[in-house]
N, C-alpha and C positions, 0 to 999 in steps of 0.2 A: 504494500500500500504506500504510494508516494504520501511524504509529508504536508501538509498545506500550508501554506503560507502566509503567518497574519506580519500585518502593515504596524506594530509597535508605536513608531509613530501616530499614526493615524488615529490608533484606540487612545494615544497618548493625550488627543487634540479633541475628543469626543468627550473626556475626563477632564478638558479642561486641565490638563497638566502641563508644564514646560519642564519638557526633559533637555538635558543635552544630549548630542550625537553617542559623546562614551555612554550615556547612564543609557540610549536609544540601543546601543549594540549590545550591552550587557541584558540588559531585560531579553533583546531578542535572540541572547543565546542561552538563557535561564528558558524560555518559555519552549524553544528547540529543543532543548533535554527533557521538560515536560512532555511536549507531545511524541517526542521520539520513546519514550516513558509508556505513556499510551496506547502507542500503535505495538510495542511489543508485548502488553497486555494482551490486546485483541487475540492475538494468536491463540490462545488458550480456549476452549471449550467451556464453556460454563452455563451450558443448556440444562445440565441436573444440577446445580449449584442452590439452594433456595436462598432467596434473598435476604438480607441482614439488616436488620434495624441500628443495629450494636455491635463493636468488635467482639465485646466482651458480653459474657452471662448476665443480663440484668433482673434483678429481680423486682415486684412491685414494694417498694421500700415505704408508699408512703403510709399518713397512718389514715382511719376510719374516719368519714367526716360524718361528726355529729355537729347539730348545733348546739350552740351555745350562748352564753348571755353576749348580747351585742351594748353598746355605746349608744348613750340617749342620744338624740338631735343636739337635747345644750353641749354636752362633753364632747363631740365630734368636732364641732366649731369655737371648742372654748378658746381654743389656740390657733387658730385663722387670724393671715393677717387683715383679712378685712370680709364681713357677714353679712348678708341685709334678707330677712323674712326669713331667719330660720337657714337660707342654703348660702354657701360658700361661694364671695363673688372673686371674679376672676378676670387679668384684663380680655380684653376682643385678641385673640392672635389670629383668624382667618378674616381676609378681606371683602369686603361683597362677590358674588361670582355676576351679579347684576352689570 
């Protein structure tokens, strides 16, 4: 399988990055041993393989949810830096899409 060939550059300038030419050649001979990495993967059979969530044996570690006693409305907000009717104000961060 020929290699393909990505433009370093290119993805460089999509990222909005400024690389120089060395840090341009370096990346694209790190990314070379990557895919050259991958394509000698490929060669392997891995049609009976089942798929892996985990490298490792995980087990379900967490614990039983029960409820429990929650937090009044007042104790929730009593340490907010700023409250009005009960719920927690907050400044605007999304602009109109108007």
């Amino acid at each position: 399988m020929e290699q393909p060939h990505i433009d370093v550059a290119y993805i460089a300038r999509l990222a909005k990055l400024d690389l120089t030419a060395d840090e341009t050649e370096r990346f694209s001979a790190d990314l070379n041993q990557v895919l050259a990495y991958v394509a000698q993967l490929e060669q392997w059979d891995t049609s009976d393989v089942p798929p892996m969530y985990h490298p490792l044996p995980v087990f379900d570690a967490v614990r039983e949810d029960i409820p429990g006693a929650s937090l009044s409305n007042e104790a929730a907000i009593a340490n907010a830096p700023s409250a009005e009717e009960g719920q927690f104000r907050v400044p605007k961060v999304v602009e109109s899409a108007h």
